[in-house]
N, C-alpha and C positions, 0 to 999 in steps of 0.2 A: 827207209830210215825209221819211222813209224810204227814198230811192230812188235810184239810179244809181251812182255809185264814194264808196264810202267806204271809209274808213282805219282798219283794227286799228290805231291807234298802240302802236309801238313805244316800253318806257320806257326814256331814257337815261338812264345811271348812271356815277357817278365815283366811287374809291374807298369804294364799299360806301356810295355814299348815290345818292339821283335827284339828280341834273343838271337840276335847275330852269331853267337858261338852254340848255341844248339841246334841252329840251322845249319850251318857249316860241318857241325857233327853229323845231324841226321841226313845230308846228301852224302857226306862222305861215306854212311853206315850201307847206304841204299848202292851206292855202287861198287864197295867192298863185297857185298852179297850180291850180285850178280844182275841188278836190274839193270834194265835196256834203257829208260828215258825215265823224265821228271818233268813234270808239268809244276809249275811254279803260279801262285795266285789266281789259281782256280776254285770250284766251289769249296773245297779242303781244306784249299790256303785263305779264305775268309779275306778273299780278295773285295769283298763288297765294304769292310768296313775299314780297307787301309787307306790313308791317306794317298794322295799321288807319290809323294818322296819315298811314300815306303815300299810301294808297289816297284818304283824304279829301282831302287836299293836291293831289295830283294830278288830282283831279274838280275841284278849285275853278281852281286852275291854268287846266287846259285850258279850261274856259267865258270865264274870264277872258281868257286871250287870244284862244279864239274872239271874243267881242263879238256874240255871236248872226248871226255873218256863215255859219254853217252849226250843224246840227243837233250836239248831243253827247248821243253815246248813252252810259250808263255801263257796263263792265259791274258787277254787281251780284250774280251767281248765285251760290248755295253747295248745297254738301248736305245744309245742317239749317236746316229751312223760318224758324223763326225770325232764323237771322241773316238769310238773304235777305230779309226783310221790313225788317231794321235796317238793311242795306247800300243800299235802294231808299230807307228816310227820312233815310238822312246824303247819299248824290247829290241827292235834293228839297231838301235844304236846300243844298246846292252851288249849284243853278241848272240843272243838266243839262234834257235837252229830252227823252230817254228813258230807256227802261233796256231792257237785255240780260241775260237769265237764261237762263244753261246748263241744262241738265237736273242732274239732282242726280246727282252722283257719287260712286262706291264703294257708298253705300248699294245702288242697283243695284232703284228702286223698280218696282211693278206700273205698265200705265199708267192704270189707277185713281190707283194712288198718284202719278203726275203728274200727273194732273186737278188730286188735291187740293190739291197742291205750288202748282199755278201759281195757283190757283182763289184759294186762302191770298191769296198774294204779291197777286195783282190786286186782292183787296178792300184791301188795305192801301195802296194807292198811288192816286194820278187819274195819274199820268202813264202816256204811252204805254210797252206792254210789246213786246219782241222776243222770241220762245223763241228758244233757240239749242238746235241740236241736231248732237253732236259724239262719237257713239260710239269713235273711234278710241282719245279722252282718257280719257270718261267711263265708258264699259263701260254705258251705256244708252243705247236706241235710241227717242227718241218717234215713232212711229208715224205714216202718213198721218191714219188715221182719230180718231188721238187729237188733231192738231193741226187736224182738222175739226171736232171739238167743241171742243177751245180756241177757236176763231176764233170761236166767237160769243161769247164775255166778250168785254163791248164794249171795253175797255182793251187787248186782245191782238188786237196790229195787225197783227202780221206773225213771222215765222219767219225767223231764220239756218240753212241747210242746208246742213251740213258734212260730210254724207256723203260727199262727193264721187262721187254716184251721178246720174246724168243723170236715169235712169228713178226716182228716188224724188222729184226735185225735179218734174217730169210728174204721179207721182201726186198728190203735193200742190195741184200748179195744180187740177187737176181736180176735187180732193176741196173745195176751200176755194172761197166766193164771190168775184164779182170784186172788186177792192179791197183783199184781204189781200194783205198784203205777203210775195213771197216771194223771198227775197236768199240767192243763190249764198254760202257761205265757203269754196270752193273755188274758188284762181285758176286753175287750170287746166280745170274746168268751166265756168266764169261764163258766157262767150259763149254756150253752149249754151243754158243755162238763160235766159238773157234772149231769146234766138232764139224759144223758148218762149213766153215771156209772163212770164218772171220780171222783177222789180220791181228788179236791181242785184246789187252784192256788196259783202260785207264783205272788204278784203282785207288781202293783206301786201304782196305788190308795189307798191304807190300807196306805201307806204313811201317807195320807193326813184323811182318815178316815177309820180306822182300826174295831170302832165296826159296821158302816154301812156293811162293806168286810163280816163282820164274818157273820152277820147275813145274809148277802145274799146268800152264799156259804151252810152255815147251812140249811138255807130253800129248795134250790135247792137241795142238798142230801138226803132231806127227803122226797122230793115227795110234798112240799108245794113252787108248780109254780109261781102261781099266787102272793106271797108273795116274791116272788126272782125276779120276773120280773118287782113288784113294785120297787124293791131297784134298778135293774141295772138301769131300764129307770130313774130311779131320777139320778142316780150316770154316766148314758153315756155323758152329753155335758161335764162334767168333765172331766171322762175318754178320748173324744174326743181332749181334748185342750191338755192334758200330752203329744199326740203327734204333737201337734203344731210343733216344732224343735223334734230334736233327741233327748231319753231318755241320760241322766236324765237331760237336761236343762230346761228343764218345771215342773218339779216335785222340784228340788230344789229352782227354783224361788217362788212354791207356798208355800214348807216347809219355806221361809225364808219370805214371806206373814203372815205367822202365828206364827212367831217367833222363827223359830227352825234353827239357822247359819246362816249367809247368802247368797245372791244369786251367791254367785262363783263357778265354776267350773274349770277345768282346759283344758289349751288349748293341741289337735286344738280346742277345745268347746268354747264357749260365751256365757256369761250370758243373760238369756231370756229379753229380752228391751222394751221401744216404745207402738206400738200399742198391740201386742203379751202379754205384761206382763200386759196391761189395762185390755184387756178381760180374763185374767186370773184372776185377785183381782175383776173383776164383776163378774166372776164365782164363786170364794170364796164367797161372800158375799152373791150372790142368792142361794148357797149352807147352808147358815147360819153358814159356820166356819169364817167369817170374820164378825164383828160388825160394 
């Protein structure tokens, strides 16, 4: 269920509230172009600064305009095991199709203490589970060998690697049986990692262009290199500028370049400016999505 180009959605906002109708547009953009899944209030979707009603608003939203025409993963993680268990039964009752848990942040727990973490969250839930693992954010690092013991709780299907380490997504293929899911969140890794044997990625750029993503991801799976290495190197000074600032301010400055919300974010974030937002709409344009 799990597998190939799916989309960190980015959440658009207008005057300090979500933009319902350019959400609604930009899921329905992303699966007119051909993407596989949506991950909804993830790091992207700036799920850290929604309130709880919007988080749930926006889980029901996006299924509802999916229409089960692709998977919706929510994300769901926190760093106090109870709420991740309450944020995993308000998406179940949403309709979502998975869920996405970060590794617990700030607390900065053993990987004992992720066992227990995810071990917690999986008995509380039947739906399928994603670990997401994103040291850069979280100031913890789950481990190969700890996501080799995850991987047999039968509910924890698969793993987001956001290391952005070629060799840690290798270790993992290797450490896990076949069948676990294991998805690049890193767009400048991805290729690699599916060359691999890896299962997909979660991204940001499918954002911005969803069926270049599919088709790269697609190629790379299948053993046609030279076709997927055409698409990254067109699609890396892209990918290069999204991290200009920290996600998601470059991605929603370029979504709002092409007409989807505008460039707001919410603080501590700032909306991308200046010279930073120049070479990014001359990037859209050498990209050909800006006219």
């Amino acid at each position: 269920m799990f597998e190939g180009a799916i989309t960190a959605l980015a959440t658009p906002m207008r005057d300090g509230e979500v933009d319902r109708k350019a959400l609604q547009n930009l899921v329905e953009l992303q699966i007119c172009e051909g993407i596989q899944g949506l991950v909804p209030c993830g790091s992207t979707g700036e799920a850290a600064t929604l309130t709880s009603d919007e988080r749930s608003s926006v889980f029901r939203l996006v299924v509802q305009q999916a229409r089960k025409r692709v998977p919706v993963i929510a994300g769901v993680g926190s760093n106090a095991t109870r709420k991740a268990i309450l944020w995993s039964r308000i998406a179940a009752e949403a309709g979502v199709d998975g869920l996405l848990h970060v590794t617990p942040y700030y607390n900065r727990p053993t990987q004992a203490g992720l066992i227990a973490h995810f071990r917690a969250v999986s008995e509380a839930t039947a739906l399928p589970i994603l670990l997401y693992n994103v040291p850069s954010r979280t100031g913890c690092d789950l481990l190969p060998e700890t996501v080799a013991k995850l991987a047999s709780v039968p509910n924890i299907v698969g793993v987001k690697e956001a290391t952005g380490s070629l060799a840690r997504g290798q270790q993992i293929l290797a450490a896990c049986s076949k069948g676990f899911v294991v998805l690049s969140g890193d767009d400048a890794t991805c290729v690699g990692l599916c060359a691999m044997g890896g299962s997909g990625v979660i991204s940001v750029v499918s954002n911005l262009v969803p069926a270049a993503t599919m088709r790269m991801i697609a190629a790379a799976r299948s053993g046609r290199l030279e076709e997927a290495r055409g698409i990254h190197y067109r699609l890396l000074p892209l990918i290069e500028l999204l991290s200009i600032e920290s996600n998601p301010i470059p991605v929603k400055a370029a979504l709002s370049l092409l007409g989807h919300g505008s460039n707001e974010v919410r603080l501590p974030l700032l909306p991308l400016e200046g010279e930073k937002l120049e070479r990014l709409r001359s990037e859209l344009h050498g990209q050909g999505l800006l006219s």
